[in-house]
C-alpha positions in Angstrom: 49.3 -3.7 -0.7 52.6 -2.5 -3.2 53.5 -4.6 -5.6 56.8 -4.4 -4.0 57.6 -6.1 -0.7 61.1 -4.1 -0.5 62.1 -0.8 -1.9 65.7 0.6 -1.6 66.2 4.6 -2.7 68.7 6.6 -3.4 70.9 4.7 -0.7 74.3 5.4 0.6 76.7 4.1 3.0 80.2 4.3 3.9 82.4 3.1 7.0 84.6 5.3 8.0 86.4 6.1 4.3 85.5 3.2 3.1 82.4 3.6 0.6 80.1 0.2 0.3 77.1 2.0 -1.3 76.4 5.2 -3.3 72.9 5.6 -4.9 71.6 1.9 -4.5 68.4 1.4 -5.6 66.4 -1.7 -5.9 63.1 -3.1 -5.9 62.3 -6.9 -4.6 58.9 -8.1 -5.7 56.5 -9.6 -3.0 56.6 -13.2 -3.3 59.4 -13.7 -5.2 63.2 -15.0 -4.4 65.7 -12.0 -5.3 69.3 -13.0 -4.9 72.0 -10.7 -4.8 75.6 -11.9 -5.9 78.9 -10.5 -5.8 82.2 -11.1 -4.3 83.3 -10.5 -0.9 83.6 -7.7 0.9 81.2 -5.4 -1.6 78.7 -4.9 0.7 75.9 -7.8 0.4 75.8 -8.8 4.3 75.1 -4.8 4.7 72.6 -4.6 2.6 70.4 -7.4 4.9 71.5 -5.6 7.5 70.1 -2.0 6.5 66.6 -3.9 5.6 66.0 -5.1 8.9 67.4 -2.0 10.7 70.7 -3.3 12.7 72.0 -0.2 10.9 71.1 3.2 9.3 72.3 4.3 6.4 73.9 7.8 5.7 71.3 9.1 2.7 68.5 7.2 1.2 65.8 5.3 2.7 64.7 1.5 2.8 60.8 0.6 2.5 59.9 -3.0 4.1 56.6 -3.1 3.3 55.8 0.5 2.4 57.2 1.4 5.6 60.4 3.7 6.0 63.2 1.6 8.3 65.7 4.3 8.5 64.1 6.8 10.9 62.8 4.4 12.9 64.2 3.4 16.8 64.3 0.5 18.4 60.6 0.4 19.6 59.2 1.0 16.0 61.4 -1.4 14.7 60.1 -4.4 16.5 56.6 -4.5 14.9 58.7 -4.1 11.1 61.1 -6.8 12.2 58.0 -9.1 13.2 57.4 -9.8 9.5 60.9 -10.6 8.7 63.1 -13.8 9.3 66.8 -13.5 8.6 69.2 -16.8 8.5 72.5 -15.5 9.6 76.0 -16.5 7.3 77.1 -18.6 10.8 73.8 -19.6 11.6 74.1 -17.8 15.2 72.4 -20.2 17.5 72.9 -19.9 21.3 75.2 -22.6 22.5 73.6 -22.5 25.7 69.8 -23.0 24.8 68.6 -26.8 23.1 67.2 -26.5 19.9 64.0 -26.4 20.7 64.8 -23.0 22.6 66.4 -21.7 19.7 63.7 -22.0 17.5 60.9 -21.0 20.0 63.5 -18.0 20.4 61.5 -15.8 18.3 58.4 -16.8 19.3 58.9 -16.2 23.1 60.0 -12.5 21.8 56.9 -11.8 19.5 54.1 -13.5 21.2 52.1 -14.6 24.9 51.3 -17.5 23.5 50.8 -21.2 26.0 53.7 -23.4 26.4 51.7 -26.2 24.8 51.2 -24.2 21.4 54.9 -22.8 21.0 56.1 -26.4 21.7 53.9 -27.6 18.7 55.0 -24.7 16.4 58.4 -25.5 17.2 58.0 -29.5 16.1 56.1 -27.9 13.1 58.9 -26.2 11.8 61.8 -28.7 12.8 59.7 -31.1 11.0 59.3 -28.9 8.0 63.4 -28.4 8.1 63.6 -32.5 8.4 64.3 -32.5 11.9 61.5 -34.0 13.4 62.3 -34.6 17.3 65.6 -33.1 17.3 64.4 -30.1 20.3 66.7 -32.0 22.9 70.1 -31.6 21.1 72.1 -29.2 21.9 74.2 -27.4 19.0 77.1 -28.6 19.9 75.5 -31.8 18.4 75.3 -30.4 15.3 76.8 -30.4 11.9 77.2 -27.5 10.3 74.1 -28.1 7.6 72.0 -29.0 10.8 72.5 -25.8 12.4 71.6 -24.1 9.1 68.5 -26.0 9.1 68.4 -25.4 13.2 68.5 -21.7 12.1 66.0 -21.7 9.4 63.1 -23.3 11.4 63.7 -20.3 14.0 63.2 -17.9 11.3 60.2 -19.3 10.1 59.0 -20.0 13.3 57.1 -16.6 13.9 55.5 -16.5 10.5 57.6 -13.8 8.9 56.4 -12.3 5.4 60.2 -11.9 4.3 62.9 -14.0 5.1 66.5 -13.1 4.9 69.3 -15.5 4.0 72.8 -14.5 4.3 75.3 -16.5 2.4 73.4 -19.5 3.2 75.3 -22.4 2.0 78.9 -20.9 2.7 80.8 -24.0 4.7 78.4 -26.8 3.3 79.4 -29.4 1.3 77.1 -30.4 -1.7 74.6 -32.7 -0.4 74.1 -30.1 2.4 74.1 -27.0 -0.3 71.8 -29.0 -2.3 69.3 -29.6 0.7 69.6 -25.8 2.0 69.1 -24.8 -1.4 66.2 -27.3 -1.9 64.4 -25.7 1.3 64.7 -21.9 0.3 62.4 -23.1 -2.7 60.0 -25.0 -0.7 60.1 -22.4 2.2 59.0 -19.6 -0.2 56.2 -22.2 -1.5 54.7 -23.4 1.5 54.7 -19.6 3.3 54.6 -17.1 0.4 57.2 -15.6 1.5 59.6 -12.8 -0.3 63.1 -14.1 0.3 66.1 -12.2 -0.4 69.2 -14.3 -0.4 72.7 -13.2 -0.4 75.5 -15.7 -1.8 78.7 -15.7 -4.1 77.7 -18.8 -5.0 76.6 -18.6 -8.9 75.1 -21.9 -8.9 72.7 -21.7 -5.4 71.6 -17.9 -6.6 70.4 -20.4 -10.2 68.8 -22.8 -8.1 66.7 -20.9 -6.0 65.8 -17.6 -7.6 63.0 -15.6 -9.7 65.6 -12.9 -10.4 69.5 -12.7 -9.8 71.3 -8.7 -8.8 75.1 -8.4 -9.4 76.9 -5.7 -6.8 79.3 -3.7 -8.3 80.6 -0.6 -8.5 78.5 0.1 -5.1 75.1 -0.4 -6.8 73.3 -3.3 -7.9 73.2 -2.6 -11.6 72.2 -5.3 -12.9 69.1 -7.3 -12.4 67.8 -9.9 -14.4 65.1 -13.0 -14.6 67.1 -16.3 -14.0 65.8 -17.7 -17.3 66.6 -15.1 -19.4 70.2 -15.0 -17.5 70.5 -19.1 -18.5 69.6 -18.0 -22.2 71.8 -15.0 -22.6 74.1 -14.4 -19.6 74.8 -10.6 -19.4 78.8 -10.0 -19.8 78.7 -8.6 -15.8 77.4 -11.7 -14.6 79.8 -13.6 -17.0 82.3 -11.4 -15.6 81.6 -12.3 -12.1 81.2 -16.4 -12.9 85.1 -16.3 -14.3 86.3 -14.5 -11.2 87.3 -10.8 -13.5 85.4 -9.4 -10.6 87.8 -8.7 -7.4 87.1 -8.9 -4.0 86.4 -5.9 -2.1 86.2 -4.0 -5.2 84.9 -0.7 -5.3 
């Protein structure tokens, strides 16, 4: 087992003429919580996106557990995305399924397991999210921080080695970024997970991380440990925190 739970090489990708990333590379330590910052439209929903495989990119290659995504099709794909749980920016429930379908979603997908035991792993993780007997609502029922919460349980729900946030907290309002936040801590405690989180939000990417990245200039040049960025904050990230970076900047 690599040191390394995620390896990105030599990576490049462009849509259309639009460049998002030229010679990325980037290594996220298993077991820790990496987030990337940088402001919109730079390229830091892609990057999720070219770890779990939903696309390829046009040179380099991405390593999930020593494993080379890029090649792979749709078959191969399914045993990589097995140990990896993403929490999409809009949470992306089904409107027609109850929660409780939702989260045993992935579950149904991955495994022939007895109604009896996917209906207890799916209280497990409701309860773990602090929404203990909630598998009758519908999420039309919800608040916004409730579907997050919804959606987290479902990623967790199949025992993923990696999970995946994508601007987690965007919409929330405190209390309801403070609790998301709170549970991307305790979630990467209680499973050992590696969690990669995605946010412009300087003060989430604080609260939850072992190391903070900075996207810019179509790289991630910067990574740094969050307590040495509290002691001397690097002038990018400075940068970044007083809005000198612009969005969609190349």
């Amino acid at each position: 087992m690599t040191k390394n739970a995620i390896v990105v090489e030599r990576l490049a990708k462009s849509f259309g003429r639009k460049s998002v990333y030229r010679g990325l590379e980037l290594e996220i330590r298993r077991g820790e919580t990496l987030t990337v910052l940088g402001p919109s439209g730079t390229g830091k929903s892609v990057l999720l996106k070219l770890i779990i495989g939903l696309i390829k990119p046009d040179a380099g290659r991405v390593l999930v557990d020593g494993v080379d995504v890029t090649p792979l099709d749709e078959r191969a794909l399914r045993d990589v995305r097995r140990k990896i749980g993403m929490l999409f920016q809009g949470a992306a429930l089904f409107d027609s399924c109850s929660v409780g379908e939702n989260v045993a979603y992935g579950l149904n997908e991955h495994f022939r397991w007895p109604r009896e035991k996917v209906a207890a792993r799916v209280a497990e993780c409701l309860e773990w999210v602090g929404l203990a007997n909630s598998e009758r609502l519908r999420p039309a029922d919800l608040s916004g921080g409730m579907k997050k919460r919804v959606a987290l349980a479902r990623a967790i729900a199949p025992g993923p080695e990696i999970l995946l946030y994508d601007e987690p907290t965007t919409g929330l309002d405190p209390a309801n970024t403070r609790r998301i936040n709170e549970l991307i801590v305790s979630m990467n405690k209680r499973l050992g997970v590696t969690s990669v989180v995605i946010t412009h939000d300087v003060a989430s990417a604080f609260a939850v991380s072992n190391r903070i990245g900075l996207v810019a200039d179509q790289r991630i040049p910067l990574v740094i440990d969050v307590e040495a960025a509290r002691a001397h904050p690097p002038a990018a990230l400075e940068s970044f925190v007083r809005g000198d970076l612009q969005e969609g900047a190349q």
